[in-house]
Structures are given as structure tokens and as C-alpha cells.
C-alpha positions in Angstrom: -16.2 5.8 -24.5 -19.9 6.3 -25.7 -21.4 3.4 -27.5 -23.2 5.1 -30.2 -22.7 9.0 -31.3 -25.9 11.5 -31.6 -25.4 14.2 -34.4 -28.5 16.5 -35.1 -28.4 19.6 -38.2 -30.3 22.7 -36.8 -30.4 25.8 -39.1 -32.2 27.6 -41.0 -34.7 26.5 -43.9 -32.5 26.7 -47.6 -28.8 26.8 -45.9 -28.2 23.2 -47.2 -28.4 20.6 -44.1 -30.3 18.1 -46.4 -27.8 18.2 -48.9 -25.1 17.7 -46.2 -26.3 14.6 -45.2 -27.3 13.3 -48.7 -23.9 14.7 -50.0 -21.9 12.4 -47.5 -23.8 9.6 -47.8 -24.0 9.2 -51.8 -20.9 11.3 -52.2 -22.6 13.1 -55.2 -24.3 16.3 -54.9 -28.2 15.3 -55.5 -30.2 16.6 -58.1 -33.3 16.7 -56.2 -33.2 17.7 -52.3 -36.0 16.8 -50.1 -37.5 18.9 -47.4 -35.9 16.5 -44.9 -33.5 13.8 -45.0 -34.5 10.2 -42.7 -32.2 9.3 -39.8 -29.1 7.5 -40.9 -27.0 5.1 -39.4 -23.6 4.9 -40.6 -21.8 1.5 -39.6 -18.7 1.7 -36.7 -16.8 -0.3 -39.1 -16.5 2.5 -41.3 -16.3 5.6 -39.4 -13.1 6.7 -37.6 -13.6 6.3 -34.3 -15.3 2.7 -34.8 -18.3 4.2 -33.5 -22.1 3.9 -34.8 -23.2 7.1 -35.7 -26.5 8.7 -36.0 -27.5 11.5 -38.3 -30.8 13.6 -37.7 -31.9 16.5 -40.0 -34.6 19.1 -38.9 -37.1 20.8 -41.4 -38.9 23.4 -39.8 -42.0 23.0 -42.4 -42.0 19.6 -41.5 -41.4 19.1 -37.9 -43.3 20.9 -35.4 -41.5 22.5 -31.8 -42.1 20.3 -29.6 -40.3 17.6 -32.3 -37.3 20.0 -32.6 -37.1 20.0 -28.6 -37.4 16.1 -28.5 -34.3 15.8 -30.8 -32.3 18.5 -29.0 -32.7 16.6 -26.1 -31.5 13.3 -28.0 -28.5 14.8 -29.8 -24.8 14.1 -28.5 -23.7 17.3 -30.8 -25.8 19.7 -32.7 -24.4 21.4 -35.9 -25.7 24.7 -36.4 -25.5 25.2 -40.4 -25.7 28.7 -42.0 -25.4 30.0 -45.4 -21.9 31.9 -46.1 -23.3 34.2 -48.2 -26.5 34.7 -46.3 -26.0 37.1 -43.4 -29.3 36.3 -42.2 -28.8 33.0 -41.7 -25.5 33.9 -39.7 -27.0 36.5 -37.5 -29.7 33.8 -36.4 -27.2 31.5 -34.9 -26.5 34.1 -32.3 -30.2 35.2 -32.4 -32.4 32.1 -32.4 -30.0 29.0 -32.5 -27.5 29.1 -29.4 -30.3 30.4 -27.2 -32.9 27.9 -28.1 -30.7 25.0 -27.4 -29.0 26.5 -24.1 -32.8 26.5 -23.2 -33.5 23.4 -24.0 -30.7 21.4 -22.0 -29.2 21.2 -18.7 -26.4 23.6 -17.6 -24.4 21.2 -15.8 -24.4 18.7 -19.3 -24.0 21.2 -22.3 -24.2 19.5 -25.3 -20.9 20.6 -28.0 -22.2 22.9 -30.9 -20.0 23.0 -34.3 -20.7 26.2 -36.6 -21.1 24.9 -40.0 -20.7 27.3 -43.1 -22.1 25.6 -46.0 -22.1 26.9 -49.8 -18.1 27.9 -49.9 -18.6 27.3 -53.6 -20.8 30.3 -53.8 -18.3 33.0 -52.2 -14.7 33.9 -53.2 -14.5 35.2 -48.8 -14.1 33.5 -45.8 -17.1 33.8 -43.2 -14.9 33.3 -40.3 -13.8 36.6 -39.1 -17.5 37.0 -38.5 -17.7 33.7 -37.3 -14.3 33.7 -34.2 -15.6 36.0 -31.9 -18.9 34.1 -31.7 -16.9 30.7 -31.1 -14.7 33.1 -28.2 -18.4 34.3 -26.9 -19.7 31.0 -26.7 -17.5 28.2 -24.8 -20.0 25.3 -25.9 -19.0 25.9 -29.4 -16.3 23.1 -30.5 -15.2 24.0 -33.7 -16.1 25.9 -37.1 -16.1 24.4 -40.3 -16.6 25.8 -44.1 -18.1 23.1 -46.3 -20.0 22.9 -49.5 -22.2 20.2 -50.2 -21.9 21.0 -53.8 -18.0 20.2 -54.3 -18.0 17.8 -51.6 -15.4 20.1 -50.0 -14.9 19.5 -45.9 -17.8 16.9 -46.0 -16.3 13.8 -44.3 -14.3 16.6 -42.1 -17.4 18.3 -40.9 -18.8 14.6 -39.5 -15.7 13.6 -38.2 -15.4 16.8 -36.4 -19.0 16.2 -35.3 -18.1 12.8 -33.8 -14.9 14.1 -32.5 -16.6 16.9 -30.0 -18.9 14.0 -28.5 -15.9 11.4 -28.2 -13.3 13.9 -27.2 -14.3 17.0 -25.9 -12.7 19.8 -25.1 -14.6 21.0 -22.6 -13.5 18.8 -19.4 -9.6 19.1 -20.7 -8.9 22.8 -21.7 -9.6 26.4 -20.9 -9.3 28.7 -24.6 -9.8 32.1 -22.8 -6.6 31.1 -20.1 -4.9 28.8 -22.7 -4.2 26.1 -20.2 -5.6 22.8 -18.6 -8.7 23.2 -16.5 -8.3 22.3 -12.9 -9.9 18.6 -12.7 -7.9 17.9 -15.7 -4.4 18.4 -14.6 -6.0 16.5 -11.0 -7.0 13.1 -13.3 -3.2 13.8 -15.4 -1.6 14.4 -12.3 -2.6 10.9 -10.7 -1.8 9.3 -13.9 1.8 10.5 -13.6 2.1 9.3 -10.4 1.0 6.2 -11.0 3.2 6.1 -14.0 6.2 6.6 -12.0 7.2 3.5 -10.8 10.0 4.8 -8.4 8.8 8.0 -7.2 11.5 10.0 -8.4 9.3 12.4 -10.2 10.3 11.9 -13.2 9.0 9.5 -16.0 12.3 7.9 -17.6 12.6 6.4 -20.6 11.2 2.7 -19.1 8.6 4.4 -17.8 7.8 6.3 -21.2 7.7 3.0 -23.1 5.3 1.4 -20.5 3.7 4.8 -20.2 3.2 4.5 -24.7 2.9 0.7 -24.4 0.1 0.7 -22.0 -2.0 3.6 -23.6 -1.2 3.2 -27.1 -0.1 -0.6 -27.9 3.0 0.3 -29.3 7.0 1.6 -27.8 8.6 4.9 -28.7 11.4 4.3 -30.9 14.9 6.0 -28.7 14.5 8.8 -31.4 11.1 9.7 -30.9 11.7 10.1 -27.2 13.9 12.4 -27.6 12.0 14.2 -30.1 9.2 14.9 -27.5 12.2 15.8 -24.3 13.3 18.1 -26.6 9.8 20.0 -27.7 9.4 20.1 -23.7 13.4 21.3 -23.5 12.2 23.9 -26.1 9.2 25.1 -24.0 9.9 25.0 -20.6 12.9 25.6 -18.4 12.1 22.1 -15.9 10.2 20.1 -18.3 13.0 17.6 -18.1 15.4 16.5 -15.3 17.6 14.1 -15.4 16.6 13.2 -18.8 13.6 12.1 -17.5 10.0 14.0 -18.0 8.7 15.6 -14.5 5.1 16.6 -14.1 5.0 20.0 -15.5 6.9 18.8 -18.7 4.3 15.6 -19.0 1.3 18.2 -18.2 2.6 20.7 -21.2 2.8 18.2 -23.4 -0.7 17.4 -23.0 -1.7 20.9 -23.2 0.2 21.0 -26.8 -1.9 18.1 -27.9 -5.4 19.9 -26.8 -4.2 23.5 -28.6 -3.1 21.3 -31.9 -6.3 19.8 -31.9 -5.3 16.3 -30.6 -7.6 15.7 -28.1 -7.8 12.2 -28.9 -4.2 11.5 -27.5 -5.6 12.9 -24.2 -8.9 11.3 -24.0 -6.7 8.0 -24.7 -4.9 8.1 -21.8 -7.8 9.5 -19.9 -9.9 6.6 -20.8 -7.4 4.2 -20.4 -6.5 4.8 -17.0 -10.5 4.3 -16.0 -11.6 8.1 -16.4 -15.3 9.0 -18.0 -16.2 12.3 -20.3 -16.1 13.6 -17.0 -13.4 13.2 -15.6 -14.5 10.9 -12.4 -13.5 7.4 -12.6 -16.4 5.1 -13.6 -17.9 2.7 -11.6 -16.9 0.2 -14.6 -13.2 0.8 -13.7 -13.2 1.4 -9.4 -16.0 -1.7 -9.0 -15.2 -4.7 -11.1 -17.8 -7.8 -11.1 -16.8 -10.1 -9.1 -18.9 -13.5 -7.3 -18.7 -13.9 -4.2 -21.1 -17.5 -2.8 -22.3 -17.4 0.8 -19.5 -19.0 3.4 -16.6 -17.5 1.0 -14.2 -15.6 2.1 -11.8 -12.9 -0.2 -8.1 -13.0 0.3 -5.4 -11.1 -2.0 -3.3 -13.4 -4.2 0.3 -13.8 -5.0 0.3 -11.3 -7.5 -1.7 -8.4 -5.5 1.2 -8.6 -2.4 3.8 -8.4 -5.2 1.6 -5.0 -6.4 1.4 -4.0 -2.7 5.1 -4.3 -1.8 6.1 -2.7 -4.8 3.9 0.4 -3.7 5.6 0.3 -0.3 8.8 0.0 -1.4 8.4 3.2 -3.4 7.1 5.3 -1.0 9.0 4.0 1.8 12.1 6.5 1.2 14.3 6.0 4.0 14.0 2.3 3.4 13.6 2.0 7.8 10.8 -0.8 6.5 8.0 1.4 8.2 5.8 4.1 6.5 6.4 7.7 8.0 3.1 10.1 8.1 4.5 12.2 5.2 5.0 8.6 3.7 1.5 7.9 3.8 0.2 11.0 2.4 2.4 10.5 -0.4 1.2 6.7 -0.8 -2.3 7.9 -1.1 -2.1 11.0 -3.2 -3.6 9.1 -6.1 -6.7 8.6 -4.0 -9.8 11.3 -3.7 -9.5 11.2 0.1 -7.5 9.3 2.9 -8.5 6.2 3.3 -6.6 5.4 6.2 -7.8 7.1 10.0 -5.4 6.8 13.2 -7.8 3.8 14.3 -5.4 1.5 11.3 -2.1 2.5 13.2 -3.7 0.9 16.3 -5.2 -1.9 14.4 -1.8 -3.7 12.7 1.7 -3.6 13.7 3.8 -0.1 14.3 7.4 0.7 14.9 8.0 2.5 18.2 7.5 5.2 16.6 4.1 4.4 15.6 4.5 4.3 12.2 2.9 1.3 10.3 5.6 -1.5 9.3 5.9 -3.1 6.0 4.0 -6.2 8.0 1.2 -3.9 9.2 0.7 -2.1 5.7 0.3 -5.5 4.1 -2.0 -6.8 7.0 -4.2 -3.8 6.8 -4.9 -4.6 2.8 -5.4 -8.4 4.1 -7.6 -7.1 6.4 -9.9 -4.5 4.1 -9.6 -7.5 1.3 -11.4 -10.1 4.2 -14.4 -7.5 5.4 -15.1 -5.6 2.8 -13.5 -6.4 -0.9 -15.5 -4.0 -3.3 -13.4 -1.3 -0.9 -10.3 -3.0 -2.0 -11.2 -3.1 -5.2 -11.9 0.2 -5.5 -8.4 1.3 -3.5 -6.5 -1.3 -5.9 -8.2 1.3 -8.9 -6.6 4.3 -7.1 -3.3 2.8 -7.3 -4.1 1.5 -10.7 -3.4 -2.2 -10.1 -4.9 -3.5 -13.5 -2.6 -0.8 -15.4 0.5 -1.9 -13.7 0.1 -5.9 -13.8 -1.8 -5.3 -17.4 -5.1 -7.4 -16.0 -8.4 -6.8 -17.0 -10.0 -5.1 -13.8 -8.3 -5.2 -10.5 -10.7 -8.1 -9.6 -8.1 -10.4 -10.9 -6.3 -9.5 -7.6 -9.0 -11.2 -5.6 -9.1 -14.7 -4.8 -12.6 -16.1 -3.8 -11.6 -19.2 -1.1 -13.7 -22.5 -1.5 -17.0 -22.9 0.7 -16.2 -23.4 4.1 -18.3 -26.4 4.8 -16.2 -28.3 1.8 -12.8 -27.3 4.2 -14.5 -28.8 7.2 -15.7 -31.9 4.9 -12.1 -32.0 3.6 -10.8 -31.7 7.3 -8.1 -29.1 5.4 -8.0 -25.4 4.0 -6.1 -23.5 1.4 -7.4 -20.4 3.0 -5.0 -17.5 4.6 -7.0 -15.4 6.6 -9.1 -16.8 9.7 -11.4 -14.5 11.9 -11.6 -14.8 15.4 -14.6 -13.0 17.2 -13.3 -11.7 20.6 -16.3 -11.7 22.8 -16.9 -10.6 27.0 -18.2 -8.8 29.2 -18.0 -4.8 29.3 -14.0 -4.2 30.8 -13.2 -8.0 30.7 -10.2 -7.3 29.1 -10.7 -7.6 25.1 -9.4 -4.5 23.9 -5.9 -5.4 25.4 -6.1 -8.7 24.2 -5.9 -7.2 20.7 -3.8 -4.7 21.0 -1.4 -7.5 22.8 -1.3 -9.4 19.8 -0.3 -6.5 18.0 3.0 -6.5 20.2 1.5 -3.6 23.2 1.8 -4.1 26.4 -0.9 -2.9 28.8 1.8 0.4 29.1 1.8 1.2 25.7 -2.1 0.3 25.3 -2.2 3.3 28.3 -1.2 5.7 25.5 -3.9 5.1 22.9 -6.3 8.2 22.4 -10.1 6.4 23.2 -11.2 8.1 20.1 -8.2 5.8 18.0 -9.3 2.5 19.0 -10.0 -0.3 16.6 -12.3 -2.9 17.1 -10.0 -5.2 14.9 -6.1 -6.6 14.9 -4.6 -8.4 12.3 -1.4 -9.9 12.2 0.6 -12.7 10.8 1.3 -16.1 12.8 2.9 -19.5 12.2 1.1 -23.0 12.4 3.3 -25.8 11.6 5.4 -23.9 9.5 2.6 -21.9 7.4 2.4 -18.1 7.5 -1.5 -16.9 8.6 -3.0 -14.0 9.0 -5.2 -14.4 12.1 -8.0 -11.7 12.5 -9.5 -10.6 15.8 -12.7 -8.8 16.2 -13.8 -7.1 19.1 -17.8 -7.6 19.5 -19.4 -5.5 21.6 -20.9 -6.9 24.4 -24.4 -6.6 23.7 -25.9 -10.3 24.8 -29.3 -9.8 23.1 -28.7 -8.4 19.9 -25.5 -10.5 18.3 -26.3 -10.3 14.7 -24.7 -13.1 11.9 -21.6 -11.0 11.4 -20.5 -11.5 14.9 -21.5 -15.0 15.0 -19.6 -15.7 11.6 -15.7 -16.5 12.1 -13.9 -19.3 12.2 -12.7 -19.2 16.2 -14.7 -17.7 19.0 -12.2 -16.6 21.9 -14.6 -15.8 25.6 -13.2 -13.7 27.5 -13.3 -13.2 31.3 -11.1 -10.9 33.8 -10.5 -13.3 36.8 -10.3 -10.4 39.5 -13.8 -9.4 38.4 -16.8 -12.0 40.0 -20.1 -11.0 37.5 -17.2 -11.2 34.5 -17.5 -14.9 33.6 -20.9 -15.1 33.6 -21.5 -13.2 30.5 -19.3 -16.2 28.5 -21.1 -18.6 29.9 -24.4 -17.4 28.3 -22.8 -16.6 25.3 -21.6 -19.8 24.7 -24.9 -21.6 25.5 -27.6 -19.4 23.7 -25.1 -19.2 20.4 -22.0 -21.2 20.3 -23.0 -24.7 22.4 -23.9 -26.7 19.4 -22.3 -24.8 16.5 -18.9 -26.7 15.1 -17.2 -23.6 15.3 -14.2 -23.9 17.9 -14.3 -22.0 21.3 -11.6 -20.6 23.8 -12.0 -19.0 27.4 -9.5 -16.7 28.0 -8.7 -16.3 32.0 -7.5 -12.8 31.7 -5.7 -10.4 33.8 -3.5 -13.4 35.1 -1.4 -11.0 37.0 -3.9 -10.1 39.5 -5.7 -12.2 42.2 -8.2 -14.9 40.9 -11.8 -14.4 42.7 -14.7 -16.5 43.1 -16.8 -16.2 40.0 -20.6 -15.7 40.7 -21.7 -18.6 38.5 -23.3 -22.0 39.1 -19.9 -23.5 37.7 -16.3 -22.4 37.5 -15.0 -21.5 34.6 -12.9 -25.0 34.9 -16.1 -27.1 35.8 -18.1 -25.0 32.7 -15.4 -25.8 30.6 -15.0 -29.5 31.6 -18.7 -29.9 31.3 -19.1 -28.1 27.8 -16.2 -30.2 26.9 -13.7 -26.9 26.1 -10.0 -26.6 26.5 -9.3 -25.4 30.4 -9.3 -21.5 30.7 -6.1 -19.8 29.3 -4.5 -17.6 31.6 -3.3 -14.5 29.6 -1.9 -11.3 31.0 -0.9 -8.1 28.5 0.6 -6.4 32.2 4.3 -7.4 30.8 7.8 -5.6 30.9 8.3 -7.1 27.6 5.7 -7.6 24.9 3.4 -9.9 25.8 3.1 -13.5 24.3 2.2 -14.8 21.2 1.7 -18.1 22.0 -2.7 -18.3 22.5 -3.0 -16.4 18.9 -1.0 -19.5 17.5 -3.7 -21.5 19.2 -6.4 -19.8 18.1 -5.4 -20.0 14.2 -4.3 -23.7 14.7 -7.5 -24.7 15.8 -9.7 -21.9 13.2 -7.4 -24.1 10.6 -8.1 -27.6 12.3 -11.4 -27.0 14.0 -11.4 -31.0 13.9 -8.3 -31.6 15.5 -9.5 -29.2 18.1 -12.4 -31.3 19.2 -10.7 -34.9 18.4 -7.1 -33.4 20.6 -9.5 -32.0 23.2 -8.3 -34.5 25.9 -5.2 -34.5 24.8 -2.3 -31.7 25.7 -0.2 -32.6 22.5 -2.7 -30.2 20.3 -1.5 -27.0 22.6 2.3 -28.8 22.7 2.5 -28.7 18.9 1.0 -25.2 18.1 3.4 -24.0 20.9 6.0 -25.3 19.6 5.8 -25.2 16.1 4.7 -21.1 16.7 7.9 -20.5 18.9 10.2 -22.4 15.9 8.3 -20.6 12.9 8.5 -17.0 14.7 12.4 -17.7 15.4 13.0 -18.4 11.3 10.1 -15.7 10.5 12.1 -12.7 12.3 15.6 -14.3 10.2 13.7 -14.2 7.1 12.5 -10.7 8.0 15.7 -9.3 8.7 17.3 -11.1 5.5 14.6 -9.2 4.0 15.6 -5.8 5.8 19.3 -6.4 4.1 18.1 -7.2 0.3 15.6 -3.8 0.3 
């Protein structure tokens, strides 16, 4: 909501807008009126809204054009004052008035207008049969209001009124010719219902009423009053209620009856609450949080933000088959402006066979947005209205910010969840596969991925001595001279070679010794394509002798050309030593290091899948 409200008097000279102002603020009417009144400043503490307001008064014999222009161009709302019994004075704010001040601002940013009949002591008529089909002609005009400065009558009314169009406008909301909601109003209501409905059923029942009224207002209906408002839908429309619950058009109407009995306020509540401006976008306030982030941080989702995220699954995952259909998906992300998801996420975490993204995949891919870029999580938390549901600030409590890296390696331990691994060889040494093996494909189903679908990432869970990780690979394109500090940053580097191929291992050998020979973080050299025959690599040194000399682990032999899915046990390795980068180098002559990831990976996965599947049961 605006800070501080605006409100200028326009009109002509001798229809009272000094006396207005001086009228409200002494609450006398004053014996002598100047020709202009100074700015006031009335305190937030005492208007309605809690709101500073500012009142400006115009005196043609004092002001020049160009002075007038300034403070149109100032004003929030502008109250065009004419005389009631002075026709003159109403015919110019069709003539001179409205005209001057459509000139005067931008189409696209209207300012509201309020017709403001003063001297009502003076006449025993009403002005405003003249005065309606002006407000129907002109849809910038908010209201009318009869005062008279004289009697104080309508005086506190006309200012509150004033600071009412600015604060809640009609505009954005309704549509007086069509009597109904405009279009990107019922869009920004719409979402808010949906996010409301915390099962999906399309219907807002009574727990979700109260959290609905808690959250907006501060305060529960009472079991009578919610049936008081069912029933003025019942009244109204045939499916306003199902299942004594409130559906969409029923919760829609009732905002409409708000709007046409002038209760705009209720509307802009909600609006505003659930991170909408004046018009109707969601700010930047609400969508992009602060939050700091130090240099050799990572971001990572906390407990509370997986709780969030399986709840959103679980109420758009209908059929309960654990796995998120297309139709499923569109649903999910109805309350978003666009799809965030492409068919490159289905081939970047874990599918069905049908292809459909698992409940392990869904959360892997928010893991994985939360680790490379957080304000975009942040922003698709907003969507979903995380901070509404969990009743947090901003959606940045979701995020937590890990400790600096170098204190983890000082520490020799982590409390971190996600590790990186950069995946880099030579053009058709086999990284792609690798990936999209540890994602459960063999080099069959791999076969079947459209080129234009390909990800350059996989992200799945594993297990190192008894912990669930997230290990995430990047695929760096094999560009030897231009390797920026994204693809150098990670926390395991895995080299990759194809052993049938001769020119293939030489790219990981200069790799490793223009950036990687004395960094500390941990390197792998993947011997892929095991299947096939091993060739002579045209190198100085083997890839053994390299290895042996560099002082590496001995190449891993790794094929994805499997009847069966292919195994897990290297991307065990790789997060055990990403977690342990100084066991890595200290175990380096000794097997146990491999022995214990091994086995503690093959134990882990064994009680993983049990937990998994007592999972399956309980949802």
C-alpha cells in the first residue's frame, strides 16, 4: 500500500475548496477565507487508513499554469469542487476540468477524480441527476459527494473518500458499464483461491475459510457468520456452494458484492496481502525477498520448505501413483504467469516409465533451482505462496545459506546437502550418458531422448554412510580454452574419457593440469564405455600411469550399455569424497575409502527404497 496519499482541490474560483480544507481541519466554518489554503499534512495516526495525507488547494489568482500542471502531476486524487447551485461551475467540470487533467497525465496511470458538490446548505435539490451521467461518461471518476463546508455536513466523508480512491481503487477490480470483475482481477482472485485450497478439491471449506479470514484479516469467522456468507452466495447463484464448501465462482461473487457495496477495502486486503500492487502484478517486494548470500555459499531448501513442497505434490498428485502426470503439472503450476518447467526437467531428475516426474524428481528439481539460481526459487516459492501458507515473512525464510566452504574443509566436515560435481571430457566421450545413468537410463532409454530435451544437469538423491545427499552433476561443455569460474566451481570434478576412442583421454589430461593439478578440489577419471574394447590412448602416459603420477584414484570403468539400469555405485563415490575431500586425498592409497562408500551406498539404497515404499503405503 502507498506510503503517503496526494489529494489536490481543482475548481473553480468562489465554489468553496478553501473552506473545505479549513472546515476539516478547524472543524468550524471560518469567518474569514483566504484566497488559498497552505499544504496540510494530516498525521497517519489519525486518519483511517493510518496513512499520511497531504492536502493541496489551487487558487487560480494565485497560482500561475504551469503551477496548476506541476501539482496535477503530484496529486494521487484530484477533487473537482463545483457549486450546487452554480450551473456554471458544474458545466466547467465537463468543459475545462476533466479535459485539462486527462491532458495533463499519462493514459496508462489515470489519476481517480471525485465530483465534489459543495454549498448543500444553500439548495433544498440534489445536483446529482445532473451529476450520474457524467460519472457513467467518465470511468476515471470514483465517486460523487454533496458537502457543505458551512454545516460541516459530508466533510470527513469527502477526505476519506479521497484517500479511499488512491488506497483502493476501483479501477484495477471492477467494470460499472458490464457490472462485473475486470479480467486481471478475477486472474490475481483466481490464484488466490487456488492457493487457498489446500486440497484441490475446488472448494474452500470451512478450515480453509478460517485460514482464508485468519490470514487476511487477523481474526476467524464465527460458524454463524460462515454460514451467513454460504447462504448470500446460496441466494445468488445456483453453484456458489458445493459440498458446503465455497467454489470459485461463489468466492469470485462475493468479491464482486463487496466492490458494488462500496467495500473495496476487503478486496484490496486480500489483494495486498497475498503480494499484489495497485496493479495487480505481484511486486518485486513480495516475488524477490532480501536475502545474503557470501562468496563460497551455497543455498539449499530447509526442513520446512520440503514440508511446503510435499504438501503441493501431494495435492496435485491425484491418483496418488507418487509421480506427477502432464495434466498434473499444468495444474501444479496454474498459480504461476508461465511454465516454469521445459521437457529438458523430465530428462534432468528422476521419471516413472512413463516419463512422468516422481515425487523424488519433483523435490530434486526444487533442490536443484534452490542450488544454481535461488532468487528463481524464491520467486516460484511466491507463486505458490509459501510465506502465506507457513505464515513467514517473505519466502526467504525457506532458504538456508550453508557456512563458507573453506570453514568445512578447515573443519574437515559439512552440514551441507547438496554437492556439485562438474562432468568434464572431450566432445562424444560419453558424459551425457553418464548423467542420464545416474538418473536410472540405460544407454536404450537414453536412445529415446529428443536432442532438443537434453539437460546439461542430473540431480538425484544418494547415501554416504547413512546420510541422504543430493549429488549434482553438470555437464561442461568441452571448450578447453574458455572454462569460466562456474565450471571450475563444485565440489568434485569427474574426467571423462571413452576407452575405445584414442585422441579421448587427452583432453582430461590437459584439463586437469592447466585447472585442477593444484586446486584441493577432488578429481575422478571416468574409463567409460567399459563394454567396448580398450585402445591405446595417444598420450605420453596411460590414463593409469597419469593417474599414478598425479596421485588420482585408478580410472573407473563405467558402462551405461546395461539390460538393467546401470549402477549407482561411482555417484556414491563421487558425493563421499565432494563430502570428505580430505579423506579422499589421506585414503588415496588405500582401497577401504571405495570399500566403505560401496558399501555403505548398497546398505543405505536397500533401507532407502523400504523407507520409500513405507512411504508409498502411508500417502
Amino acid at each position: 500500500m502507498r506510503k503517503d496519499v496526494r489529494i489536490l482541490l481543482v475548481g473553480e474560483p468562489k465554489v468553496g475548496k478553501t473552506s473545505l480544507i479549513m472546515s476539516l481541519v478547524s472543524e468550524e466554518f471560518p469567518d474569514e477565507v483566504p484566497l488559498r489554503a497552505e499544504e496540510i499534512t494530516i498525521p497517519a495516526d489519525v486518519t483511517p487508513e493510518r496513512v499520511p495525507t497531504h492536502i493541496v488547494d489551487y487558487s487560480e489568482a494565485e497560482q500561475s499554469d504551469e503551477q496548476l500542471y506541476q501539482e496535477i502531476s503530484k496529486a494521487n486524487v484530484i477533487c473537482i469542487v463545483y457549486s450546487v447551485n452554480n450551473k456554471k461551475s458544474i458545466e466547467k467540470v465537463t468543459s475545462h476540468w476533466i479535459p485539462l487533467i486527462n491532458d495533463r497525465t499519462d493514459k496508462d496511470s489515470r489519476v481517480p477524480l471525485i465530483l465534489v458538490g459543495n454549498k448543500s446548505d444553500l439548495v433544498e435539490h440534489s445536483s446529482m441527476e445532473t451529476i450520474l451521467p457524467i460519472m457513467n461518461q467518465y470511468q476515471d471518476i470514483e465517486t460523487c459527494v454533496e458537502c457543505s463546508a458551512k454545516n460541516l455536513k459530508n466533510i470527513s466523508e469527502l477526505f476519506y473518500y479521497a484517500q479511499k480512491a488512491v488506497l483502493h481503487p476501483t479501477g484495477p477490480l471492477y467494470c460499472p458499464e458490464e457490472k462485473e470483475l475486470k479480467p486481471s482481477c478475477i486472474k490475481s482472485l483466481t490464484r488466490i483461491f487456488k492457493v487457498s485450497d489446500l486440497d484441490n478439491d475446488g472448494i474452500l471449506n470451512d478450515n480453509e475459510l478460517n485460514f482464508f479470514q485468519r490470514t487476511c484479516f487477523n481474526t476467524p469467522l464465527a460458524p454463524q457468520a460462515l454460514e451467513d456468507v454460504k447462504n448470500v452466495v446460496r441466494r445468488n447463484m445456483t453453484d456458489g456452494v458445493k459440498d458446503n464448501g465455497l467454489s470459485l465462482k461463489g468466492f469470485l461473487f462475493l468479491h464482486t458484492l463487496f466492490i458494488q457495496r462500496g467495500r473495496h477495502e476487503t478486496t484490496w486486503t486480500v489483494l495486498r496481502r497475498f503480494g499484489y500492487d495497485d496493479d495487480l502484478e505481484l511486486t518485486q517486494e513480495y516475488l524477490f525477498p532480501m536475502i545474503k548470500i557470501t562468496p563460497d555459499c551455497t543455498t539449499e531448501l530447509n526442513h520446512n520448505a520440503y514440508l511446503f513442497l510435499q504438501s503441493v505434490f501431494d495435492k496435485h498428485d491425484k491418483d496418488r501413483d507418487c509421480a506427477l502426470s502432464p495434466e498434473e503439472v499444468k495444474d501444479l503450476f496454474k498459480v504461476f504467469p508461465y511454465m516454469p518447467w521445459g521437457p529438458d526437467v523430465n530428462h534432468t531428475v528422476c521419471t516413472n516409465e512413463q516419463g512422468w516426474i516422481t515425487y523424488q524428481g519433483y523435490l530434486s528439481q526444487w533442490t536443484l533451482t534452490t542450488y544454481l539460481d535461488v532468487q528463481r526459487s524464491l520467486e516460484y516459492l511466491g507463486y505458490l505462496g509459501y510465506s502465506i501458507i507457513y505464515e513467514q515473512e517473505s519466502q526467504a525464510a525457506a532458504i538456508t545459506v550453508t557456512r563458507n566452504k573453506r570453514i568445512d574443509l578447515q573443519k574437515k566436515q559439512t552440514q551441507r546437502s547438496v554437492f556439485r560435481c562438474n562432468v568434464l571430457g572431450a566432445r562424444g566421450s560419453g558424459k551425457s550418458g553418464f548423467l542420464q545413468a545416474f538418473l536410472g537410463r540405460n544407454l536404450q532409454k537414453q536412445r529415446r531422448i529428443r536432442e532438443d530435451h537434453k539437460s546439461f544437469y542430473a540431480i538425484s538423491t544418494t547415501y554416504v554412510y547413512g546420510q541422504e545427499k543430493y549429488l549434482l552433476l553438470h555437464e561442461v561443455m568441452p571448450d578447453f580454452d574458455f572454462l569460466s569460474e562456474a565450471d571450475l566451481a563444485c565440489d568434485v570434478v569427474c574426467l571423462v574419457y571413452d576407452i575405445n576412442d584414442p585422441r579421448s583421454f587427452e583432453y582430461c589430461a590437459k584439463v586437469y593440469k592447466q585447472y585442477f593439478i593444484d586446486s584441493k578440489t577432488p578429481c575422478v577419471v571416468l574409463a567409460a564405455k567399459s563394454d567396448l574394447h580398450e585402445v591405446r590412448q595417444h598420450y605420453s602416459l596411460s590414463p593409469h600411469e597419469f593417474c599414478r603420477k598425479h596421485k588420482i584414484h585408478p580410472p573407473q570403468p563405467y558402462t551405461c550399455s546395461t539390460t538393467d539400469v546401470p549402477s549407482k555405485d561411482i555417484y556414491t563415490r563421487l558425493t563421499t569424497m565432494a563430502m570428505y575431500p580430505h579423506m579422499a586425498q589421506a585414503d588415496l592409497k588405500n582401497s577401504t575409502f571405495w570399500l566403505r562408500a560401496s558399501v555403505g551406498a548398497t546398505v543405505f539404497a536397500v533401507l532407502g527404497f523400504a523407507m520409500y515404499r513405507a512411504l508409498l503405503k502411508q500417502r
